[in-house]
Backbone as CSV, one residue per row, in Angstrom:
resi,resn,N_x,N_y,N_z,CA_x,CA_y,CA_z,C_x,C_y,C_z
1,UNK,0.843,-1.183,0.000,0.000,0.000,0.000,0.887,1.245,0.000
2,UNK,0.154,2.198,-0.887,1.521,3.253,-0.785,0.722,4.689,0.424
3,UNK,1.867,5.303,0.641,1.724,5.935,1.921,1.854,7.311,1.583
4,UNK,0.729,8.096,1.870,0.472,9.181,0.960,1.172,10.435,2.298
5,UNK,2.498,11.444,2.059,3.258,12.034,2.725,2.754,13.521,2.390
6,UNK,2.773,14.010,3.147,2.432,15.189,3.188,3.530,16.054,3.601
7,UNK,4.713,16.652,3.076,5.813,17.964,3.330,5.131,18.794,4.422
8,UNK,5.738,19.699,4.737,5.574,20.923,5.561,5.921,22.399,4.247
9,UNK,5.969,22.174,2.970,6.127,23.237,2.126,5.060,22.819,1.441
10,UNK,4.273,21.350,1.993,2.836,21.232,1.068,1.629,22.430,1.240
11,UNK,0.913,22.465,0.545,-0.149,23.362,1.062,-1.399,22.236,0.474
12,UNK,-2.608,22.733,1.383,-4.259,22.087,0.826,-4.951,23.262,1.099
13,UNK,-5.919,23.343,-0.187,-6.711,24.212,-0.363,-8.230,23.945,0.264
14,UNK,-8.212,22.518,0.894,-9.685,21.973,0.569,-10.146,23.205,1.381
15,UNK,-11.627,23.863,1.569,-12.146,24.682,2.378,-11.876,26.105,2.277
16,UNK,-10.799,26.225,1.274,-10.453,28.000,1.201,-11.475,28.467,-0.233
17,UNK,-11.869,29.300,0.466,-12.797,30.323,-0.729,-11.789,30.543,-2.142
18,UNK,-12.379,30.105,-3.492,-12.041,30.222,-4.444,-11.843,31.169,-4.579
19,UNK,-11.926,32.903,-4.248,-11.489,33.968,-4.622,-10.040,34.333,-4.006
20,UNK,-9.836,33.958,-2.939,-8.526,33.807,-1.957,-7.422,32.906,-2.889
21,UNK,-7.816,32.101,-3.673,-6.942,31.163,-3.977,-5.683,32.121,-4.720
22,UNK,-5.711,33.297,-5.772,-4.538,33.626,-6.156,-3.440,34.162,-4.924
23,UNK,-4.030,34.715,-4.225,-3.349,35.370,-3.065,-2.721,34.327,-2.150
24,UNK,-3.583,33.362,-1.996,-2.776,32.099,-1.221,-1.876,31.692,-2.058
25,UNK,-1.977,31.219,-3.033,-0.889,30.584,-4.211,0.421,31.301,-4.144
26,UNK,-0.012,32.762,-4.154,0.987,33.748,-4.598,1.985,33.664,-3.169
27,UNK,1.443,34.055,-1.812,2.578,33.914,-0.591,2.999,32.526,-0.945
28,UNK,2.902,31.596,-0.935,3.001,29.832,-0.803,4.084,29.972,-2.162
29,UNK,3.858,29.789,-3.103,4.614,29.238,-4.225,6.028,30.313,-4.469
30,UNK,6.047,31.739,-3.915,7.330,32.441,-3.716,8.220,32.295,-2.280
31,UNK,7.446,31.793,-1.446,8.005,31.498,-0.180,8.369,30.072,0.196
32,UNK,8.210,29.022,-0.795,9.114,27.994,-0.600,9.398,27.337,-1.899
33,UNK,10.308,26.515,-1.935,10.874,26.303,-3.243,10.413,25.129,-3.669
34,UNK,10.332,24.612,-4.774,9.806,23.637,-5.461,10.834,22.131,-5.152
35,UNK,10.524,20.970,-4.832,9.146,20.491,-5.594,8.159,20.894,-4.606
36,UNK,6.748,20.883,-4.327,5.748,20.737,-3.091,3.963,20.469,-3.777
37,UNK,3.619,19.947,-3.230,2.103,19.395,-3.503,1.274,20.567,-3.304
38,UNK,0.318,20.632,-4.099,-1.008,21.931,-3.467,-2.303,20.824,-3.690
39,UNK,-2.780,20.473,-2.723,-3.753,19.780,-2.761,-5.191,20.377,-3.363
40,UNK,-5.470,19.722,-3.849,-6.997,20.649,-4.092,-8.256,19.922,-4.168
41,UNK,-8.205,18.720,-3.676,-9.654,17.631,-4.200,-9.684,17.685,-4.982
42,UNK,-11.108,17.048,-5.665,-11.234,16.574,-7.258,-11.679,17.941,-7.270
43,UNK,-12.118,19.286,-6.746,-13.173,20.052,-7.297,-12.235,21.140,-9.163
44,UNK,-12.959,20.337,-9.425,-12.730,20.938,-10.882,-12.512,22.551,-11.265
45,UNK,-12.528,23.136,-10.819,-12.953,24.754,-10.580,-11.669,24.969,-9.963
46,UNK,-11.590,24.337,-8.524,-10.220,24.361,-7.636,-8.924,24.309,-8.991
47,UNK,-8.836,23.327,-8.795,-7.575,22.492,-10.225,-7.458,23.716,-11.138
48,UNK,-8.645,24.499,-12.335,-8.248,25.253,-13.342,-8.565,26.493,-12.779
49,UNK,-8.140,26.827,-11.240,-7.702,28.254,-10.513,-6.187,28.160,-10.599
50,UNK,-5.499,26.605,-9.988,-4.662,26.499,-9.318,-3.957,26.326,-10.826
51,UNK,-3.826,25.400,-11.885,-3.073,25.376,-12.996,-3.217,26.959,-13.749
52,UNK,-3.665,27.796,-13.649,-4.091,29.322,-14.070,-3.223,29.843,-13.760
53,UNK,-2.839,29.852,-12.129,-2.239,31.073,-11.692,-0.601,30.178,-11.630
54,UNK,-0.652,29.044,-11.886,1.324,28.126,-12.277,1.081,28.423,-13.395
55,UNK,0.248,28.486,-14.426,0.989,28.594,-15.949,1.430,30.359,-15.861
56,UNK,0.268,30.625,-15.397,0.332,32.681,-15.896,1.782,33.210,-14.764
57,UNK,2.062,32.268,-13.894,3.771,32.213,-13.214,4.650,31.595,-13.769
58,UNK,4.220,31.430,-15.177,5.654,30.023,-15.288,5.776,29.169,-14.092
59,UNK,5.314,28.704,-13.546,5.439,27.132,-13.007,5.619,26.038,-13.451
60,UNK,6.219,25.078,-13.499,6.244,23.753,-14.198,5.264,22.827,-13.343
61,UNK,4.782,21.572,-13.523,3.510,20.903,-12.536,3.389,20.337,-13.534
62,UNK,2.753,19.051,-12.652,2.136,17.665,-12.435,1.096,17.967,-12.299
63,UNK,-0.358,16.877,-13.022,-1.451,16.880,-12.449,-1.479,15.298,-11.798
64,UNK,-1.601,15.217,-10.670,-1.728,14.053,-9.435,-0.961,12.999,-10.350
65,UNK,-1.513,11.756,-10.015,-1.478,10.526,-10.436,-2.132,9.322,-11.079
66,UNK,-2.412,8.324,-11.536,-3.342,7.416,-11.914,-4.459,6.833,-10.266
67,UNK,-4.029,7.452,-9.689,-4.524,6.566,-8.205,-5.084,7.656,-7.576
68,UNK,-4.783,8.959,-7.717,-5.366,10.428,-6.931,-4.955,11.685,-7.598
69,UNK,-6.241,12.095,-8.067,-6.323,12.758,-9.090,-6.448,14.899,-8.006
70,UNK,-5.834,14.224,-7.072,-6.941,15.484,-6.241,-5.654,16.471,-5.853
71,UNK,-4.429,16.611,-6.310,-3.810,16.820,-6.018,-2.715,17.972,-7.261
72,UNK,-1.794,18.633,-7.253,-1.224,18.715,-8.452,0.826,19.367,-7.632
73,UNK,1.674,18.684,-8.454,3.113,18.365,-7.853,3.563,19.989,-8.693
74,UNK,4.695,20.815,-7.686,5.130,21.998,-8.797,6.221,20.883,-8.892
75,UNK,6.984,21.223,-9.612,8.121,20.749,-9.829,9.355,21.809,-9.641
């Protein structure tokens, strides 16, 4: 069984208001360095906030895995 790790440079969004999300992204993704997870559940909306504001930063990223889709890796 694989053992799902959670960093201390990870962040999860589940529960934060979708309008907050650039502003959270923005402290989080300049204040620690890559690689780190931003969790986001499956919510669909969440995901094309969070890939929005890594492409319109140049970010490089992962979307999750074949096994958990709820998630997305910066690199």
């Amino acid at each position: 069984m694989r053992k799902n790790t959670i960093k201390t440079s990870d962040i999860d969004l589940h529960g934060m208001v979708h309008r907050d999300i650039d502003d959270i992204l923005e402290n989080h993704c300049y204040l620690n360095t890559p690689p780190f997870k931003i969790i986001t559940g499956n919510s669909n909306k969440m995901k094309k906030k969070v890939i929005n504001f890594l492409e319109k930063n140049n970010f490089k990223y992962m979307s999750g895995d074949m096994y958990n889709q709820g998630y997305i890796n910066v690199l």
